[in-house]
C-alpha positions as CSV (number, residue, x, y, z in Angstrom):
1,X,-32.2,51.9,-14.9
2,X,-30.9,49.2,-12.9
3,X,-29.9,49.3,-9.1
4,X,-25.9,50.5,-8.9
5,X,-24.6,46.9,-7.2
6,X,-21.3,47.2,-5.3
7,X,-18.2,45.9,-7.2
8,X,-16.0,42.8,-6.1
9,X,-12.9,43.4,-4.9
10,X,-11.7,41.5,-7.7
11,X,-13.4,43.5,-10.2
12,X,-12.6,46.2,-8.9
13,X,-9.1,45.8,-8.7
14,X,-8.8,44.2,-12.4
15,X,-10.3,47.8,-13.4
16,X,-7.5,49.6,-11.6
17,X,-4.9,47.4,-13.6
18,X,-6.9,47.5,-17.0
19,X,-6.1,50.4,-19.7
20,X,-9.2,48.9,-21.8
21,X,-11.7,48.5,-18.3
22,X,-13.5,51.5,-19.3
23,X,-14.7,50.3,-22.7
24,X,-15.6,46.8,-21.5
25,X,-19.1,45.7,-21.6
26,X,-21.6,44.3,-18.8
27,X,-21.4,41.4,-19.9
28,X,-17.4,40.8,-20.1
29,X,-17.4,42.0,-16.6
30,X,-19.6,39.4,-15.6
31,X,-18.1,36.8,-18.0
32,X,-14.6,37.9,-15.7
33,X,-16.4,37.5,-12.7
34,X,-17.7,33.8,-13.5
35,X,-14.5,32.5,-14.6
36,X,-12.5,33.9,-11.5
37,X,-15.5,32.3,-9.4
38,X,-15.2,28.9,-11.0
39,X,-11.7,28.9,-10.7
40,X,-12.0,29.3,-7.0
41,X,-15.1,26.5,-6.9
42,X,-12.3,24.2,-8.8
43,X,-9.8,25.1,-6.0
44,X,-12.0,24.6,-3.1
45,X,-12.4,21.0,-4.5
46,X,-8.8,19.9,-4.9
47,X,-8.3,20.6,-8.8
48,X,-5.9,23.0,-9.8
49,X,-4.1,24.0,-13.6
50,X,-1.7,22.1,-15.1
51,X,0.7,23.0,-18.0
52,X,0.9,20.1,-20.4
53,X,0.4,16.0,-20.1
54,X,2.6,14.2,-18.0
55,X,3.6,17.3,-15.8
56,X,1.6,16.0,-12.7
57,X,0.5,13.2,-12.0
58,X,-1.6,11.5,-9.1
59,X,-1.1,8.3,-7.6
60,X,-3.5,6.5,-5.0
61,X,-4.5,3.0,-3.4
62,X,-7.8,2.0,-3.1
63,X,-9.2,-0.8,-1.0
64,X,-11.4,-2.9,-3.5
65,X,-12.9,-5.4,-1.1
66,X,-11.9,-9.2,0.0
67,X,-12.5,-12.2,-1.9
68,X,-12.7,-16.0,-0.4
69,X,-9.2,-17.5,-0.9
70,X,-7.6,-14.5,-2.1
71,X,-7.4,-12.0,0.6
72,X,-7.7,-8.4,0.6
73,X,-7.5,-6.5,-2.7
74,X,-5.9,-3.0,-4.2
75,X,-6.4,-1.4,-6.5
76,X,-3.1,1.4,-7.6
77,X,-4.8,4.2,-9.5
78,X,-2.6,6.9,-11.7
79,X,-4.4,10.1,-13.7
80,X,-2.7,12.2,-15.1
81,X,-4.2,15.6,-14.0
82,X,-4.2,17.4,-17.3
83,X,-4.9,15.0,-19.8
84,X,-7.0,13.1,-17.6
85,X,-5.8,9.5,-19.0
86,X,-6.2,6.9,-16.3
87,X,-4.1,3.9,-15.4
88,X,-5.6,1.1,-12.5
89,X,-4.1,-2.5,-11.8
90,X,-5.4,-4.2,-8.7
91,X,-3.0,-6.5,-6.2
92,X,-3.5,-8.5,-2.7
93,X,-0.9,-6.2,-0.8
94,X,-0.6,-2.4,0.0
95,X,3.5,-2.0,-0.6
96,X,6.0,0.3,-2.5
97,X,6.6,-2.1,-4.6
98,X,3.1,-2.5,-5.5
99,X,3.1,1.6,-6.0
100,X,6.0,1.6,-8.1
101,X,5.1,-1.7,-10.3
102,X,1.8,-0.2,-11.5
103,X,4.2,2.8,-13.1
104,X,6.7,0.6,-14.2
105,X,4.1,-1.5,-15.7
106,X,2.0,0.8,-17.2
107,X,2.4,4.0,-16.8
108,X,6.3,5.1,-17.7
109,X,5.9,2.7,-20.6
110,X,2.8,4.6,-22.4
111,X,4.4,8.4,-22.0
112,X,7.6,7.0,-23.3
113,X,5.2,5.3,-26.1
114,X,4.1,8.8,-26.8
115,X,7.5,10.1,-26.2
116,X,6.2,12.4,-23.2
117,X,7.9,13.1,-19.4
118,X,6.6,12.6,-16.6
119,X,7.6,15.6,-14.4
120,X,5.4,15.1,-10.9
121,X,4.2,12.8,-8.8
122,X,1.0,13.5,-6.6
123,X,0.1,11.0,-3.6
124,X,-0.9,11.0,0.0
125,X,1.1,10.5,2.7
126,X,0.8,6.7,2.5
127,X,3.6,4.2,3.8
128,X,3.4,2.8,0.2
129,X,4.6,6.3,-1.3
130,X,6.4,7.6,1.8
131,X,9.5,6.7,3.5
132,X,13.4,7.3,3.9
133,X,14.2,8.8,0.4
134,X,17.6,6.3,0.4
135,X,15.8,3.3,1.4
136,X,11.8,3.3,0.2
137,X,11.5,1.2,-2.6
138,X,9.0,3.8,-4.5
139,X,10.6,6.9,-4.1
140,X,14.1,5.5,-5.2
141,X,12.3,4.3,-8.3
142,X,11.0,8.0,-8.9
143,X,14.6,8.9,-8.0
144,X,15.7,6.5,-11.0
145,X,13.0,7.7,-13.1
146,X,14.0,11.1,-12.5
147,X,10.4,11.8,-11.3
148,X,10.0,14.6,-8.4
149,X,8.0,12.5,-5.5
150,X,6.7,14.6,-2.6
151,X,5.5,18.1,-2.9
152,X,6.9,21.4,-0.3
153,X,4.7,22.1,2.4
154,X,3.3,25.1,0.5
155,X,1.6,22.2,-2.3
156,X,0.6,20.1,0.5
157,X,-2.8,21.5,1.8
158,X,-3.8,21.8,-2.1
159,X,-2.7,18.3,-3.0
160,X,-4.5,16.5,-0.3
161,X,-7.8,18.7,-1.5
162,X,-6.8,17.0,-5.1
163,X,-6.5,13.3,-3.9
164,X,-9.8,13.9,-1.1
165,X,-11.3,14.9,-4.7
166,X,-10.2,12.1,-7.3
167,X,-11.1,9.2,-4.4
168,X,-14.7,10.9,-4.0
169,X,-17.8,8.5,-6.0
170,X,-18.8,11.2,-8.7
171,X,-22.3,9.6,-7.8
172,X,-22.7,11.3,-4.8
């Protein structure tokens, strides 16, 4: 007979609510149990649920490097979080127009291709995303777009963990 372990609070309460707990297995217990953990170990590293393609997407700048008579170089990075279909295009300045050329360019123009919305837009707190909402350049073309910018502060803390996540090298 095995040793009695003490239940999670989780399990324990899932019990409580469940009319069928009683006639669940071992095994579907702990089946419950790893799915609510790796939903939490997907949490803790920025990635969260999302209901359909083009509901969320994020949105980021990334400084490539510097090469001789060019300058510095960008490079504009859109995923779309459920889906996980990718977008990059690189430029020699940092700007809102920059941010909102690589979805005018690319982006908008394959989800309207497949006749698909985008809802939400994820991003830091950049000064290429960020600004006066009647005057930035990238949130008025989300305004146009009719494309929700900047989350509440409740989404903030989450989406930050998101971006820290998508910017890390997967090598590491």
């Amino acid at each position: 007979m095995d040793a009695a372990r003490p239940a999670d609070d989780d399990e324990a309460a899932d019990g409580a609510r469940s009319s069928v707990g009683a006639g669940r297995t071992g095994a579907d217990r702990d089946s419950d149990r790893c799915a609510r953990e790796a939903q939490r170990t997907k949490e803790t590293f920025g990635e969260f649920e999302t209901e359909c393609p083009g509901y969320c997407g994020a949105q980021d700048t990334f400084y490539v490097g510097t090469l001789k008579g060019v300058g510095r170089i960008y490079q504009q990075t859109f995923i779309d979080t459920y889906s996980k279909v990718a977008f990059a295009k690189v430029y020699t300045e940092k700007t809102p127009i920059t941010a909102a050329d690589s979805l005018n360019d690319r982006v908008l123009p394959f989800f309207a291709d497949h006749a698909i919305p985008l809802s939400r837009m994820l991003t830091d707190r950049g000064s290429e995303y960020c600004g006066a909402p009647d005057r930035h350049p990238y949130e008025l073309y989300l305004t146009i777009e009719d494309v929700r910018a900047h989350p509440d502060e409740n989404e903030t803390a989450a989406n930050e963990r998101h971006l820290r996540a998508f910017s890390q090298d997967p090598t590491q």
